[in-house]
C-alpha positions as CSV (number, residue, x, y, z in Angstrom):
1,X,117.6,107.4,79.1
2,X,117.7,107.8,75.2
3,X,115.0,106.4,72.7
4,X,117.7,104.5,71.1
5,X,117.6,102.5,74.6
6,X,114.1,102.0,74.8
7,X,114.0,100.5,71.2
8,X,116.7,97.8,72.3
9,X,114.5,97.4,75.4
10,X,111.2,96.5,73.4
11,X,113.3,94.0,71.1
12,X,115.6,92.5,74.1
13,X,112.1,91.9,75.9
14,X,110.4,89.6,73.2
15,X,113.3,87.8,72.6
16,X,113.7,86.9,76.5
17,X,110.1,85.8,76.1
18,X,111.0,83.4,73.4
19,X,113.8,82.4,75.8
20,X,111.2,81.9,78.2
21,X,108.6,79.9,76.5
22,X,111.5,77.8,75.0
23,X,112.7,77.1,78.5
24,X,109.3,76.2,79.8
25,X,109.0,73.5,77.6
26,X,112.5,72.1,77.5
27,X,113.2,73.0,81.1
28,X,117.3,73.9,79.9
29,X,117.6,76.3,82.5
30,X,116.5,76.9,86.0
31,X,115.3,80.5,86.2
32,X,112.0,80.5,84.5
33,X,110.8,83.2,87.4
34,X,114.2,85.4,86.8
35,X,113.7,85.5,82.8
36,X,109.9,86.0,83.1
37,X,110.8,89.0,85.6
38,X,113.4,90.3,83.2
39,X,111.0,90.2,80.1
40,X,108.8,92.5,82.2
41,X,111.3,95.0,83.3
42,X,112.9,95.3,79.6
43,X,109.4,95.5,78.2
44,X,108.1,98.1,80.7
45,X,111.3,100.5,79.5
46,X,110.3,99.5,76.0
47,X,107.1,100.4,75.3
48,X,108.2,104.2,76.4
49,X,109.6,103.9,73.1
50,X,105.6,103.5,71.7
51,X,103.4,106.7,72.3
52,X,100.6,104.5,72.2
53,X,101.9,102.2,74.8
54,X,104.1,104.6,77.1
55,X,101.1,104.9,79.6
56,X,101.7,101.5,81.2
57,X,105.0,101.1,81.8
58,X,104.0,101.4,85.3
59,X,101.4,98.9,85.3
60,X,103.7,96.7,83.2
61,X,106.4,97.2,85.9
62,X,103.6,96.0,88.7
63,X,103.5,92.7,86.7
64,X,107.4,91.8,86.9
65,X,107.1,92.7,90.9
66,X,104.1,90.6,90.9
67,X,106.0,87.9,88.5
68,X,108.3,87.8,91.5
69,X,106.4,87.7,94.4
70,X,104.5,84.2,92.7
71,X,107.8,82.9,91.8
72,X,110.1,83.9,95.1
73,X,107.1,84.5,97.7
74,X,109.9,84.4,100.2
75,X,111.3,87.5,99.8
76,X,108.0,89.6,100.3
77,X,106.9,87.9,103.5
78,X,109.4,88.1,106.6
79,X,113.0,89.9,106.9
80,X,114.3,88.3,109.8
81,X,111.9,88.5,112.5
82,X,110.4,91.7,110.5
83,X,106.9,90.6,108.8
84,X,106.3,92.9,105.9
85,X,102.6,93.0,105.9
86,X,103.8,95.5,108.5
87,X,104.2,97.9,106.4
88,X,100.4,97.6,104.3
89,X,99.2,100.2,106.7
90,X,102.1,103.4,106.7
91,X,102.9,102.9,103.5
92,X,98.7,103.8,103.0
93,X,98.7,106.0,105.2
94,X,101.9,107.7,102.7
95,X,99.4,107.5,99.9
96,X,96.3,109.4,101.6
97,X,98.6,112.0,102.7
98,X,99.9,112.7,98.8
99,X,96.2,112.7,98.1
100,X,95.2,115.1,100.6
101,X,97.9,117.4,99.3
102,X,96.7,117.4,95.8
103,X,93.2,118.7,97.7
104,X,92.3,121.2,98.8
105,X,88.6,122.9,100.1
106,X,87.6,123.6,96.7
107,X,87.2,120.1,95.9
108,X,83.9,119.8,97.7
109,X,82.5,123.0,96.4
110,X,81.7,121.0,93.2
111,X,79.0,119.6,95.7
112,X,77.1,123.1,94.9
113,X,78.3,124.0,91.6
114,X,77.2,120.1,90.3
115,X,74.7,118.9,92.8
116,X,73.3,116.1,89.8
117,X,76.2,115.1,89.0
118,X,78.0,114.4,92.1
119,X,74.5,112.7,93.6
120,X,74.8,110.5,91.0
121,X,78.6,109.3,91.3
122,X,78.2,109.1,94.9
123,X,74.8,106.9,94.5
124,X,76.3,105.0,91.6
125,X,79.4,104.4,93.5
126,X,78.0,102.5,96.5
127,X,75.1,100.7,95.5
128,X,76.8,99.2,91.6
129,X,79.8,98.2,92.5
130,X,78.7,96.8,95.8
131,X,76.1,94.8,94.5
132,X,77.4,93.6,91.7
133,X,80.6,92.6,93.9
134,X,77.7,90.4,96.3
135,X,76.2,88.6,93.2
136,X,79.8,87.9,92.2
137,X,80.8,86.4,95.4
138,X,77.5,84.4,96.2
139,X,77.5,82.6,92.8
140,X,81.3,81.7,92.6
141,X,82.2,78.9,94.9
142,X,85.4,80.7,96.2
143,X,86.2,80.2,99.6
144,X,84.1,82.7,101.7
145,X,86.7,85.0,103.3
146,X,88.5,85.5,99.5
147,X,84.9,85.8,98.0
148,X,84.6,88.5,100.9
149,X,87.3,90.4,99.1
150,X,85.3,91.4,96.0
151,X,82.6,92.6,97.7
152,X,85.1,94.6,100.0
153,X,86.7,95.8,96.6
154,X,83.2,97.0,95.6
155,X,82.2,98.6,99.0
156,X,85.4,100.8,98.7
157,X,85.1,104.4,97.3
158,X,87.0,105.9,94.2
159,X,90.8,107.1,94.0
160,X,92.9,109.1,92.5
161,X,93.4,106.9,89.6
162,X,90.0,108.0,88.2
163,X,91.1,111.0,88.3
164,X,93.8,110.8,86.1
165,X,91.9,108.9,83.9
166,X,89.2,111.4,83.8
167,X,91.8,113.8,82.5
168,X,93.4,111.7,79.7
169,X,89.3,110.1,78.8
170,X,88.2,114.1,78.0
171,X,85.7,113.5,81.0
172,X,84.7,115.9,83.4
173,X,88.0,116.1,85.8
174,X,86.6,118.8,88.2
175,X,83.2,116.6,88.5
176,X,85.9,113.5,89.2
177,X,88.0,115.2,92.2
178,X,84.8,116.0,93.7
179,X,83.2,112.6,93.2
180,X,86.5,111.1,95.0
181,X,86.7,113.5,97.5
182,X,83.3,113.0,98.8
183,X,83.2,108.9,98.4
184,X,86.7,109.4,100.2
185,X,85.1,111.2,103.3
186,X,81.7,108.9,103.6
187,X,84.1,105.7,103.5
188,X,84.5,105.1,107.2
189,X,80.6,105.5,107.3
190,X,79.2,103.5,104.3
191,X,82.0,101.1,103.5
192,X,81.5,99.6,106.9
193,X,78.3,99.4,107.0
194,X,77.9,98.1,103.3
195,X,80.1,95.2,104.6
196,X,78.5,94.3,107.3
197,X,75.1,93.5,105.9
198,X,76.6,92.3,102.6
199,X,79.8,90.3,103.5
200,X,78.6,89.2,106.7
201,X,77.8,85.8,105.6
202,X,81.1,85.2,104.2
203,X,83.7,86.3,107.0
204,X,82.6,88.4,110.6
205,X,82.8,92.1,110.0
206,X,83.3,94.5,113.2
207,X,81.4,97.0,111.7
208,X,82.8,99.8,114.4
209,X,86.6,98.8,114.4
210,X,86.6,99.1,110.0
211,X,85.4,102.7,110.8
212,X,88.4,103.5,113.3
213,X,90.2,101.8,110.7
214,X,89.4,103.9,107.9
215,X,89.9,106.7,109.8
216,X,93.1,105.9,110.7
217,X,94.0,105.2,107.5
218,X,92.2,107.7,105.4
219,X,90.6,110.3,107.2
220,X,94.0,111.3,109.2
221,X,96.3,111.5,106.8
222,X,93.9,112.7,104.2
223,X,93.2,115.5,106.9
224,X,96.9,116.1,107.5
225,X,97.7,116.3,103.3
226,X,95.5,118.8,103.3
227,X,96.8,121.3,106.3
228,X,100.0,120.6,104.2
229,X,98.3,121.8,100.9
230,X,97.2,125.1,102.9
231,X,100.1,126.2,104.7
232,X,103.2,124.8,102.7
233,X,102.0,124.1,99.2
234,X,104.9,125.2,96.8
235,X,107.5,125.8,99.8
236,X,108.8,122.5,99.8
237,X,108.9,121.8,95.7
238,X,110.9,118.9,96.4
239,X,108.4,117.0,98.5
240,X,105.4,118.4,95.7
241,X,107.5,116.5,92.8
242,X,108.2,113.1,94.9
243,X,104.5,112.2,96.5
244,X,103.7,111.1,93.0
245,X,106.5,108.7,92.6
246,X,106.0,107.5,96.4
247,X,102.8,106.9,95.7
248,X,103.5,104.7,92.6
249,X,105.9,103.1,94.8
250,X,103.8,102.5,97.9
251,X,101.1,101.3,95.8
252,X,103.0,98.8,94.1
253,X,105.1,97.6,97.6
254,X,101.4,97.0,99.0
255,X,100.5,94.7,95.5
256,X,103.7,92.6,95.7
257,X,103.0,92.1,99.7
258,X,99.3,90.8,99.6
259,X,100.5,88.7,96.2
260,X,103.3,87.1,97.9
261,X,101.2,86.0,101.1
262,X,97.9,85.0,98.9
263,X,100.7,83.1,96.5
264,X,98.9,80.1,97.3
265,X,95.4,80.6,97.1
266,X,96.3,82.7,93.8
267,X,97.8,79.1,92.2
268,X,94.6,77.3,93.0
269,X,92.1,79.6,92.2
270,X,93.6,82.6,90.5
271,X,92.0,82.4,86.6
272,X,88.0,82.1,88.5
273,X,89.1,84.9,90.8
274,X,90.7,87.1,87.6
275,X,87.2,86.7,85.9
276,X,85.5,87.9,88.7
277,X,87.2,90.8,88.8
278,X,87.3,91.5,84.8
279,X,83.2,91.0,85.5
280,X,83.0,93.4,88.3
281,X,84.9,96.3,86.9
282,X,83.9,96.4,83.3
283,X,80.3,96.0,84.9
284,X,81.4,99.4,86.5
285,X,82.5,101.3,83.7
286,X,79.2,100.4,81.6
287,X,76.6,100.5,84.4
288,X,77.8,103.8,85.1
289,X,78.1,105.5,82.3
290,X,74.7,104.5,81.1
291,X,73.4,105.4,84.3
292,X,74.7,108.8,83.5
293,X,73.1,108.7,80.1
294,X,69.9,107.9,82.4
295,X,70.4,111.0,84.6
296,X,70.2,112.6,81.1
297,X,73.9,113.7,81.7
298,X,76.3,114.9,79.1
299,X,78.9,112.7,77.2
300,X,81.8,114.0,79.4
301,X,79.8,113.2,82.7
302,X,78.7,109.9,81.5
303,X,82.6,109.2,80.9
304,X,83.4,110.4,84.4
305,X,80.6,108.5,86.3
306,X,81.8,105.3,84.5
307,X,85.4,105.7,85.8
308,X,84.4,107.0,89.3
309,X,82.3,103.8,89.3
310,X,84.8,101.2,87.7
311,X,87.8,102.1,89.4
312,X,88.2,101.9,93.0
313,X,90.6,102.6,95.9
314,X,92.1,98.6,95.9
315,X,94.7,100.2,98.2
316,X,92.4,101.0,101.3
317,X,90.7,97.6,100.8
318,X,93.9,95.8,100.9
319,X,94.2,97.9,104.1
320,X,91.3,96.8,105.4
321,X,91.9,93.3,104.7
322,X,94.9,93.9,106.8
323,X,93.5,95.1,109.9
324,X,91.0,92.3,109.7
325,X,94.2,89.9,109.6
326,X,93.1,88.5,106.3
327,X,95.3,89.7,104.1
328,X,96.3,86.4,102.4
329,X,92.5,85.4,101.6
330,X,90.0,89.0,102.2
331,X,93.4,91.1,100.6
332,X,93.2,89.0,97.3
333,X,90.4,90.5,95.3
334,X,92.1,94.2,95.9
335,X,95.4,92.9,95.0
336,X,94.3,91.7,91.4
337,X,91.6,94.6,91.0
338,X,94.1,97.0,91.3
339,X,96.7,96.2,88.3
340,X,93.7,95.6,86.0
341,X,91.6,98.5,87.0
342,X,94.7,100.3,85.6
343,X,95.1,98.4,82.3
344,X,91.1,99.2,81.4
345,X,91.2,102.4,82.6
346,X,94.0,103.5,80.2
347,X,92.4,101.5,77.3
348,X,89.0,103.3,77.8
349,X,90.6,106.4,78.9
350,X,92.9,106.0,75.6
351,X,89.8,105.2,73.2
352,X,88.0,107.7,74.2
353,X,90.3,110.5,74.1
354,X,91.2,109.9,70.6
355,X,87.1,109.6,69.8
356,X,86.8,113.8,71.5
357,X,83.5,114.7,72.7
358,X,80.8,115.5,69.7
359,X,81.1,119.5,68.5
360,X,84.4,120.0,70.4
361,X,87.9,120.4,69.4
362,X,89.3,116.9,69.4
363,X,92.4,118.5,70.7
């Protein structure tokens, strides 16, 4: 695709927003869900045509699949007799496989070679964001089992997404893929355990079947990307180049899914449960990165503990909301963390990439 298409993209997409609002109010048409959905699509090609804005045309794209599972719910629940919250799990399991083949041993050795630094992610990692996802829940009159759902999100360990905005924020990347690795590998332990004594109150927590859980979905195919990594890395260059895109895909798929089903409670208490979540993960990014400053860590530490800390895995916690069978309440707060996560991320990761580190090259 040409630039010259882009450019008619971004301008097609405002003026189907006009359209839109127009129709809203004078209810001409019948489609308000179809031209909503098309002002997303046309918008997430145009802004490739802004190098400012090209970064989230993939996010942008996850709200025009979202658009339409709150508009046509229908067609992300049930094919026939096939229920598609079926396929929460595999297509997980998809995504921790491409992330074990981006790993490899070395990885973890940035447990020696940046003992501080790591300690402090880790320990930052599960005691901010799980908190602050406890306080969140007890004082906002949701209904327990999607008031569960934050805390969940906050008991769940980093992904990969810090990691790429690590890279673009000028942080410390290698300190990053360590920090994820390592809150990766202690989830079946801690993020269990965390939600049993924290979210027990709100909805019952088998403490033991969340570990065989994670495992299944983590740990195994985590384990598995990574015997890939060792034995066939660069062999099958075909397979290297796609886990990225079916990643994206998978990732998005799992959002649209848990929307569709939670379309409901979403309508009735979606703008409380929003600011929630804009509370819990800008709470991450600043707790952390002045906890860094407290460790007496450099700038680009401080900038890669605040995005280990801000931005977690909402994909294993929708997971886990799954295999409790609560997707449609417990599977909410992941669902809407997720999207957002991406949109600060980029903004922070964006500002601070153009503000450098102090007496480095800014390039």
């Amino acid at each position: 695709m040409n630039a010259s298409f882009f450019r008619v993209s971004y301008a097609a997409a405002w003026i189907v927003l006009l359209v839109f609002i127009l129709n809203y109010f004078l209810e001409i048409l019948p489609w308000n869900g179809i031209i909503l959905i098309l002002f997303w699509i046309l918008l997430g090609f145009g802004v490739r045509s802004k190098e400012t804005l090209k970064g989230y045309t993939y996010t942008i794209m996850i709200f025009a699949s979202v658009t339409a599972a709150m508009f046509y719910p229908n067609w992300f629940t049930i094919w026939g007799e096939f229920t598609l919250s079926t396929l929460i799990v595999p297509l997980l399991q998809l995504i921790m496989f491409g992330m074990g083949t981006s790993m490899s041993i070395r990885d973890f050795q940035g447990v020696i070679k940046m003992p501080k630094g790591v300690l402090a992610g880790v320990l930052c990692q599960f005691t901010i964001m799980p908190f602050i996802g406890f306080a969140l829940a007890k004082g906002s009159g949701l209904p327990p089992e999607i008031a569960a759902g934050i805390i969940l999100v906050g008991c769940s360990p980093s992904g990969m997404a810090s990691n790429v905005m690590s890279f673009l924020a000028k942080a410390n990347l290698a300190l990053s893929i360590t920090i994820t690795a390592v809150t990766t590998m202690l989830a079946p332990f801690v993020t269990p355990a965390l939600m049993g004594w924290l979210a027990g109150e709100f909805v019952e927590v088998d403490i033991l079947k969340m570990m065989m859980d994670i495992i299944k979905i983590v740990i195994i195919p985590i384990g598995a990307g990574l015997l890939f990594n060792r034995f066939f890395s660069g062999k099958i260059k075909w397979l290297d180049d796609a886990m990225p895109l079916l990643s994206m895909i998978a990732i998005g798929v799992i959002i649209v899914i848990i929307t569709a089903a939670g379309r409901d409670s979403l309508l009735s208490i979606g703008p409380l449960l929003i600011g929630l979540v804009v509370i819990h993960n800008l709470s991450g990014y600043t707790l952390g990165y002045w906890v860094g400053k407290l460790f007496r860590m450099d700038e680009r530490d401080c900038r890669t503990i605040a995005l280990e800390v801000g931005m977690q895995n909402g994909g294993l916690a929708s997971g886990i909301a799954k295999e409790m069978g609560k997707i449609a309440t417990v599977g909410l707060a992941p669902a809407v963390f997720g999207p957002f996560m991406n949109i600060t991320g980029s903004m922070l990761a964006s500002y601070w990439h153009r503000k450098g580190v102090k007496g480095e090259d800014s390039d």
